[in-house]
DRENTORPA-658077 format. One record per residue (C-alpha): residue number from 1; y, x, z. Coordinates in steps of 0.1 Angstrom, whole numbers, plus 5000, padded with zeros to 4 digits. Layout:
N
    i    c2    c1    c3
  NUM     Y     X     Z
...
//
This chain:
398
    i    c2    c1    c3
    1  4021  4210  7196
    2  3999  4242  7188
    3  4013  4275  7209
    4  3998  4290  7180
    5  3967  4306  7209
    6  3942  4279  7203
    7  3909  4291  7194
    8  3874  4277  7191
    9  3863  4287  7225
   10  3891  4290  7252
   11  3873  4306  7274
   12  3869  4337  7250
   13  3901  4354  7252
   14  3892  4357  7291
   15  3859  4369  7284
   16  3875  4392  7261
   17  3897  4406  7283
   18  3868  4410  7320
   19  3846  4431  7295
   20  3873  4452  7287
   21  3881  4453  7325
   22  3843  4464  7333
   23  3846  4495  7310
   24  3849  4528  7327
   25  3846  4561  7330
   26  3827  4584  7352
   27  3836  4615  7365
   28  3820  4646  7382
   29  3832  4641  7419
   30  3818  4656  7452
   31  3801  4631  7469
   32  3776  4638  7503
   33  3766  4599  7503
   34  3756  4597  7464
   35  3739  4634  7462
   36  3717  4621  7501
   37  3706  4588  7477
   38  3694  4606  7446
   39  3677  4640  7469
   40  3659  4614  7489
   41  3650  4588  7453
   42  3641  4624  7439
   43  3616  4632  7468
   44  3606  4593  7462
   45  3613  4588  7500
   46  3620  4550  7506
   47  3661  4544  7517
   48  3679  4521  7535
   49  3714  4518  7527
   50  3738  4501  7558
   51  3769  4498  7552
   52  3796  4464  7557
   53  3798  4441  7529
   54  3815  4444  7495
   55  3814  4484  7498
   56  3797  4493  7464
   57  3761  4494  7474
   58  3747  4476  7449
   59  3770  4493  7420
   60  3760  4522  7430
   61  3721  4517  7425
   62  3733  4503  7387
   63  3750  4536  7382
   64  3720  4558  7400
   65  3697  4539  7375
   66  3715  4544  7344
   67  3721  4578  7356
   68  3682  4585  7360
   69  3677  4565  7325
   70  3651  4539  7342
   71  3651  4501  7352
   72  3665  4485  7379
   73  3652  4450  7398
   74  3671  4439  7420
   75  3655  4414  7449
   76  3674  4394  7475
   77  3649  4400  7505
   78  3668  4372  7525
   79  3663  4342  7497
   80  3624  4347  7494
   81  3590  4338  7520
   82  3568  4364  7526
   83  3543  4348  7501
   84  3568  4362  7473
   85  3559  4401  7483
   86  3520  4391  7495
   87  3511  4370  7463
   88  3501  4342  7455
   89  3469  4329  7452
   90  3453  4319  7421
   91  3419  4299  7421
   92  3395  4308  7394
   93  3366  4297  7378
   94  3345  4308  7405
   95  3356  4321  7441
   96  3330  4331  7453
   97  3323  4357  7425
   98  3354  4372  7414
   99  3376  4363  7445
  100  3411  4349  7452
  101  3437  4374  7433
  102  3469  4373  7446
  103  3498  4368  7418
  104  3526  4392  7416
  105  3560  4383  7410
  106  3575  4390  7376
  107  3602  4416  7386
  108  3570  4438  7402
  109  3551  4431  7368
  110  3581  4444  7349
  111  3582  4474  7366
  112  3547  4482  7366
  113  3548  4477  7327
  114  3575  4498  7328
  115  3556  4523  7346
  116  3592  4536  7362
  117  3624  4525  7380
  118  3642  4515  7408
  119  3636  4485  7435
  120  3666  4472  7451
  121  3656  4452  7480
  122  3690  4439  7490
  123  3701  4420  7521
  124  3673  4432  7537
  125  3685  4428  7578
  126  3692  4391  7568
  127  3656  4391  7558
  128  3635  4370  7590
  129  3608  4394  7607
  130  3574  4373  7586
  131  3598  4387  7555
  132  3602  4419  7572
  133  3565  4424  7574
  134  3556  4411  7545
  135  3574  4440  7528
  136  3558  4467  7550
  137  3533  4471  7528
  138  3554  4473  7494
  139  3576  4498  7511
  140  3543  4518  7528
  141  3517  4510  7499
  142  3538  4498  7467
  143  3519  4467  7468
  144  3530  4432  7452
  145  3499  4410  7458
  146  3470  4422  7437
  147  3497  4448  7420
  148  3500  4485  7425
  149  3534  4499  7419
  150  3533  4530  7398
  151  3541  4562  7415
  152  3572  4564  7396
  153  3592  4538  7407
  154  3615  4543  7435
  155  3618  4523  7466
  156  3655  4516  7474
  157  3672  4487  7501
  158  3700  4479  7512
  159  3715  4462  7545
  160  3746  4453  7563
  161  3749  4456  7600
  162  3736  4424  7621
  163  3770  4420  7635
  164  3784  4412  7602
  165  3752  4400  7583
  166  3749  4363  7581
  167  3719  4353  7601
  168  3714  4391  7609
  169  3682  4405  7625
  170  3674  4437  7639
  171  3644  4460  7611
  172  3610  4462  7628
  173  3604  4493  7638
  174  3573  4496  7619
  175  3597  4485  7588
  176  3624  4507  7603
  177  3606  4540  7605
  178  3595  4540  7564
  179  3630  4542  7550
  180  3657  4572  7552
  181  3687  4559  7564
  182  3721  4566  7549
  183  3753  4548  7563
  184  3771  4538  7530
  185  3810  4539  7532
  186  3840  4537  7515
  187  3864  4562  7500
  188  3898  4546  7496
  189  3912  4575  7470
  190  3879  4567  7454
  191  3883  4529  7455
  192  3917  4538  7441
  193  3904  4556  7416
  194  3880  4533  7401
  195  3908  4510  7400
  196  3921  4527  7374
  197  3889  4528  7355
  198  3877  4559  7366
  199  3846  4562  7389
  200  3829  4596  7406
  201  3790  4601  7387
  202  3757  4606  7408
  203  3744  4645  7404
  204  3708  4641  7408
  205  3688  4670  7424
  206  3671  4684  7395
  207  3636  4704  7408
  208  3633  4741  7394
  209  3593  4743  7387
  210  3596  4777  7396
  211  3612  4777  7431
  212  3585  4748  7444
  213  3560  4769  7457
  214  3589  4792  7478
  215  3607  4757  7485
  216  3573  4744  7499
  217  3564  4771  7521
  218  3600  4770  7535
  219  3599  4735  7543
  220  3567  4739  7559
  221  3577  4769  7580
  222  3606  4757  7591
  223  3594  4719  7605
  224  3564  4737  7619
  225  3582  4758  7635
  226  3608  4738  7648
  227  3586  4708  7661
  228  3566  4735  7677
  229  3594  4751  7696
  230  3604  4707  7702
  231  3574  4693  7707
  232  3588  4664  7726
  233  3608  4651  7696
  234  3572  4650  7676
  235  3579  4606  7681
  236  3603  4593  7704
  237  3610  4558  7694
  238  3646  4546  7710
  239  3643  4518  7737
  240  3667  4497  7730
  241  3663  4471  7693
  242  3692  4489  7677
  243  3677  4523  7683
  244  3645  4513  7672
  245  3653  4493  7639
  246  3673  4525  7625
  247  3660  4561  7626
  248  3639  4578  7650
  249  3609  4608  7649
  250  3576  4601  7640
  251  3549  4623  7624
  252  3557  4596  7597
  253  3592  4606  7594
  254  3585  4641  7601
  255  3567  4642  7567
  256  3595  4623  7553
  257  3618  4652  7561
  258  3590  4680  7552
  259  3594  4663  7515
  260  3629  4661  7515
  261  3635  4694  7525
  262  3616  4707  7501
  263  3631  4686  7473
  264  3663  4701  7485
  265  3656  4737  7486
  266  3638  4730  7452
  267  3671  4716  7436
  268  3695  4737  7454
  269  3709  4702  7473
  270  3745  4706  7491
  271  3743  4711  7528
  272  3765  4682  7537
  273  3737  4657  7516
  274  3706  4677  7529
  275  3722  4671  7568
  276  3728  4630  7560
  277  3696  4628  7545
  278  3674  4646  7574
  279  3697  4626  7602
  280  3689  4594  7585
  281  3648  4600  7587
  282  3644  4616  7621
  283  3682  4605  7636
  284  3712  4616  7646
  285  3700  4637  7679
  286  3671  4650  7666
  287  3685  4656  7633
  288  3716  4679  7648
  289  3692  4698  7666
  290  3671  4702  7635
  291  3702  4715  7613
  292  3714  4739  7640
  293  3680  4754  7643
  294  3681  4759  7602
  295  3714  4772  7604
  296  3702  4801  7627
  297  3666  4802  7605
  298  3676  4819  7579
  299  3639  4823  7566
  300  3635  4850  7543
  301  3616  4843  7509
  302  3583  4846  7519
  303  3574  4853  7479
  304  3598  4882  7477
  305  3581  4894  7513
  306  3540  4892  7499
  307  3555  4910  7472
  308  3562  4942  7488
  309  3552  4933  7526
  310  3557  4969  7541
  311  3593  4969  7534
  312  3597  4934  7558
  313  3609  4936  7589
  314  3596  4908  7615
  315  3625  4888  7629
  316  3632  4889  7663
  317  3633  4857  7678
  318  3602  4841  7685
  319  3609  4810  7671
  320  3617  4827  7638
  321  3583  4845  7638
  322  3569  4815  7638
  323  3582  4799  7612
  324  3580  4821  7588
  325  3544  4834  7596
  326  3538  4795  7589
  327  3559  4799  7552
  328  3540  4830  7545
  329  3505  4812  7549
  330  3520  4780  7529
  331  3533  4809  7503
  332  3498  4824  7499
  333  3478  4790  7500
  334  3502  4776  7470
  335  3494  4805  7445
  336  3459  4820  7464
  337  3450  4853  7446
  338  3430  4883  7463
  339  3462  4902  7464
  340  3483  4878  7477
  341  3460  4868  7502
  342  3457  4907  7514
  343  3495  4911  7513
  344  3494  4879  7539
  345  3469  4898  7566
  346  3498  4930  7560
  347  3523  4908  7568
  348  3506  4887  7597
  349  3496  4928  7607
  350  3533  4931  7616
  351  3530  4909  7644
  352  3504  4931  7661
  353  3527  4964  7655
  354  3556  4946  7673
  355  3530  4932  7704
  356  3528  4896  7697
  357  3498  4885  7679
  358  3498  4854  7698
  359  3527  4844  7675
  360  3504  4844  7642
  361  3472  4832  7660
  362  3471  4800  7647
  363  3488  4817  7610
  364  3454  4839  7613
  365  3433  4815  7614
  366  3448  4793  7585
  367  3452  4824  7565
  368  3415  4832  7573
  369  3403  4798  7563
  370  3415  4807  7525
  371  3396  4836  7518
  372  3369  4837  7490
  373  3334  4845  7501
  374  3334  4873  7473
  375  3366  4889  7490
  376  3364  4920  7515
  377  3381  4919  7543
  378  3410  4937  7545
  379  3422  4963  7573
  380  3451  4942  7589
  381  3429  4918  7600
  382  3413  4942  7626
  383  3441  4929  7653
  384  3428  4893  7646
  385  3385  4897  7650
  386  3380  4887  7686
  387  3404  4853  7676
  388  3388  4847  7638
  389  3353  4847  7652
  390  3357  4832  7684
  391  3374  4801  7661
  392  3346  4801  7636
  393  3370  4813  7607
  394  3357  4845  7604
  395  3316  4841  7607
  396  3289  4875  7608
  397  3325  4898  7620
  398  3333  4920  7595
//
């Protein structure tokens, strides 16, 4: 007896009705966890994403991807041997002349025809340590075998705690101390949400060419100055296995936040994403010390200052001297012009006047370094001399 639903295919109804199910909307939504991914995939910093399993992690790279318009390959670090990131060797005609090439995979050659995209490396802590190294050096040199990653494609992973990852093991910390690490949660009104078929977009960072140079020399002045004041949290890798397979300070990950700092003041980044992205590279302790001491910063624009340095004030704190002595050198050196580079000795000048030239010492002498052989010396260098040519910078005096 027909029930008047029988069709060629019984399974198509159902099929039918899960695409319909997968269609959705997106919506702009405030997000600190979505905007740290994208400012840290925009500053093409390598990120580790930890969070329990089932939470999203991998929809959200699919929806960072489409969002950026390029590729995504995903690659279950756990199911593969260490010759699947080294290569494979492939025997030619002859050895000893043309060598032993190693073969990359076909999701790496994908990409590289692409020329663009994003790597997922997913269950990464389940990954054993020969795994673990083997992708040190597609993580550190985007290398698959004898393949070069393009410059373009972004470097993303993903991994769930050791206490609830099957067969978990603690990251290397050479492995550990390349990614920026983001703690990837849930939002039960958003899980709600997307229940109903609606689910919150990713707002990517987008750089303004013409705040780069100012963003730069920001960044600069303000890690320079900070690690200077801190010189103790330079590298200070944790003790215990945890500690050390999750973020920590390094001159490696020092740079890391340098660039993403930079990216953020670039793309005008929310403060709650800049703060999760700068904890995740140098950690939690060092990071809270590094956010307070930009709170209280406040670096003026060191562009708008060599614009009209006589009408800037040096700041009172030592520390802020500093860094923005540092920003002003890292303004002048991005767009060196004669009169630029005079306006940085009026500014540097300023120190002098207020009785602390050994606050721009070292600012001197990198400001010196840029000049133009065809370029006088100007007048507010005169408190530097004795320093410029007892440091080689500034040869013959005057």
């Amino acid at each position: 007896m027909s029930t008047g639903h029988d069709t060629a295919d019984p399974l198509a109804a159902a099929d039918s009705l899960n695409r319909q199910l997968r269609a959705h909307r997106t919506e702009p939504a405030a997000s600190a966890q979505l905007e740290a991914l994208a400012l840290a995939v925009s500053a093409n910093q390598p990120v580790l994403l930890w969070g329990e399993p089932g939470i999203g992690k991998s929809a959200g790279m699919e929806q960072l991807a489409s969002r950026l318009g390029v590729p995504l390959e995903t690659v279950i670090a756990s199911v593969h041997e260490p010759s699947d990131f080294a290569g494979l060797p492939i025997v030619g005609d002859d050895p000893a002349v043309t060598g032993v090439p190693m073969a990359p995979p076909d999701w790496a050659v994908r990409l590289a025809k692409a020329g663009r995209g994003l790597l997922f490396l997913d269950e990464l802590s389940s990954a054993p340590p020969a795994v673990q190294a083997a992708l040190l050096r597609v993580v550190l040199e985007r290398r698959v075998g004898s393949l070069t990653l393009p410059e373009p494609v972004r470097i993303v992973a993903a991994a769930n705690p050791p206490s609830s990852a099957a067969d978990g093991w603690h990251l290397s910390p050479p492995l550990a101390n390349r990614f920026v690490h983001l703690h990837w949660t849930h939002d039960p009104r958003t899980v709600a949400r997307g229940m109903a078929g609606t689910w919150p977009t990713v707002s990517v960072p987008v750089v303004d060419p013409a705040r780069v140079p100012g963003a730069i020399a920001r960044a600069r002045g303000a890690i320079s100055g900070f690690l200077t004041a801190r010189p103790g949290l330079v590298h200070h890798m944790p003790a215990d296995a945890e500690g050390r397979g999750g973020a920590w300070p390094s001159p490696r990950t020092w740079e890391a936040a340098l660039r993403l700092l930079a990216t953020a003041y670039a793309g005008g980044a929310g403060q709650e994403a800049i703060a999760a992205a700068l904890t995740g590279t140098v950690g939690d302790g060092t990071g809270i010390e590094l956010l307070s001491y930009l709170d209280q910063l406040d670096l003026p624009d060191p562009d708008r200052v060599l614009a009209d340095p006589e009408a800037f004030a040096l700041p009172k704190r030592g520390d802020r001297q500093l860094a923005f002595l540092t920003a002003v050198v890292s303004a002048v050196q991005s767009g060196l012009t004669q009169p630029r580079w005079e306006a940085g000795w009026a500014v540097l000048a300023k120190a002098v006047e207020a009785g602390v030239p050994d606050v721009a010492a070292q600012a001197a002498v990198d400001l010196a370094a840029l000049r133009d052989p065809d370029w006088p010396v100007p007048s507010g260098i005169d408190g530097f001399l004795e320093l410029l040519q007892l440091s080689g910078a500034l040869p013959g005096g005057r």
